[in-house]
C-alpha positions in Angstrom: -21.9 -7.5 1.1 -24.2 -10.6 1.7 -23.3 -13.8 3.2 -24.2 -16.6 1.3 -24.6 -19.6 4.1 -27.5 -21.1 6.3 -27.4 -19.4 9.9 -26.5 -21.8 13.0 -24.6 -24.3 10.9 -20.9 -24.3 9.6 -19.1 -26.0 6.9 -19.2 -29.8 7.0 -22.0 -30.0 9.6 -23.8 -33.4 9.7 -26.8 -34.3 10.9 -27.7 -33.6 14.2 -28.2 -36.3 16.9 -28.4 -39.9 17.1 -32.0 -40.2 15.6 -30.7 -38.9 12.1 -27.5 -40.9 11.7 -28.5 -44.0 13.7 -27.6 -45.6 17.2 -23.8 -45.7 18.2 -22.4 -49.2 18.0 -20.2 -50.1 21.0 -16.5 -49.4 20.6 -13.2 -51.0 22.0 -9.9 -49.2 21.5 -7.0 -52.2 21.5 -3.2 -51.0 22.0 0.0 -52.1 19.7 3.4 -52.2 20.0 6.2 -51.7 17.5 9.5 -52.9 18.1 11.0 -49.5 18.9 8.5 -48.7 21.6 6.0 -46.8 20.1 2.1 -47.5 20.8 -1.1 -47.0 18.6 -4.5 -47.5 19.8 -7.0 -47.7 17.2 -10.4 -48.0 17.6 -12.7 -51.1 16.8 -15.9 -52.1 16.8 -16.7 -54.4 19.7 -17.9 -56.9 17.5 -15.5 -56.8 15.0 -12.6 -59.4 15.1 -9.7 -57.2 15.8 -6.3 -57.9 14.1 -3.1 -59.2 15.8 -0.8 -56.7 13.8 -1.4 -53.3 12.7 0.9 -50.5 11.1 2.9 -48.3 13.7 1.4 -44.8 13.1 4.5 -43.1 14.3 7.4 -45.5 12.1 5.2 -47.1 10.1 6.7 -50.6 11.0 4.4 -53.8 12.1 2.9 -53.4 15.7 1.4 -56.6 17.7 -0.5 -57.1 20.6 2.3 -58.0 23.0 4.5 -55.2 24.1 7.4 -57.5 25.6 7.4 -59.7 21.6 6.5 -56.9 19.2 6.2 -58.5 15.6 9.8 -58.3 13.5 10.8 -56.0 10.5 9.4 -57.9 7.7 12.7 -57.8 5.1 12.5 -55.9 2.3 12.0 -57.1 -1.0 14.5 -55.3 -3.7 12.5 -53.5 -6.3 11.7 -55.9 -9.7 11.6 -54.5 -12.8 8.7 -55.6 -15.9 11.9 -56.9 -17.8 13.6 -59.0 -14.7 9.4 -60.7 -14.1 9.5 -61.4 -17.9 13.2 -62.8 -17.8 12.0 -64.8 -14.9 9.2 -66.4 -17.5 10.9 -67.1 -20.4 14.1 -68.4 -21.3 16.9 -66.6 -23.9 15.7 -69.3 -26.5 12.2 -69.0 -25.8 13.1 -64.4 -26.2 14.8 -65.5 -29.3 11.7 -67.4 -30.9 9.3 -64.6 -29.9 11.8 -62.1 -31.7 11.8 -64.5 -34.8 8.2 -64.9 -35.2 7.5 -60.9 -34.6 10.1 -60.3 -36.9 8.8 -62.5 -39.0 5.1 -60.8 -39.1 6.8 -57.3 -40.0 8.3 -58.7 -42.9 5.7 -60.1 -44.6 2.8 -57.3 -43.6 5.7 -54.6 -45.6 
């Protein structure tokens, strides 16, 4: 059987050397702390303003830059249904109206 491929390259290879994709841009890796202890060290570009939290990659909680005064567990907001934002809207009378005039349209289009 054939192989069907280019010879010397493999599956996702890019280009070759800085010349083809450009030159490197200089690269700083800042460390975070979580309030359980964990660290994560992504990296930046040097000129890029870097943040003061980022996302723990191992509990998924905020990390800062201070490892003694990690940022706190933001609380959690309970989940809101469509109904409870509309019910947070309108008041009963104002449901009541909107019900009237709807069932008001139906009527009259029959």
């Amino acid at each position: 059987m054939g192989r069907s491929g280019i010879r010397g390259s493999r599956i996702g290879a890019g280009p070759s050397g800085e010349n083809e994709r450009g030159a490197s841009v200089a690269q700083v890796r800042v460390t975070f702390w979580c309030a359980i202890g964990h660290s994560t060290s992504p990296i930046f570009a040097a000129s890029a303003d870097t943040p003061t939290t980022w996302d723990c990659r191992d509990c998924h909680r905020p990390a800062g830059l201070d490892p003694d005064s990690p940022p706190a567990l933001a609380p959690a907001v309970p989940f809101k249904s469509h109904l409870a934002y509309v019910r947070d809207r309108r008041s009963d009378a104002d449901a009541e109206a909107i019900l009237a005039e709807a069932l008001t349209k139906l009527r009259t289009a029959a």
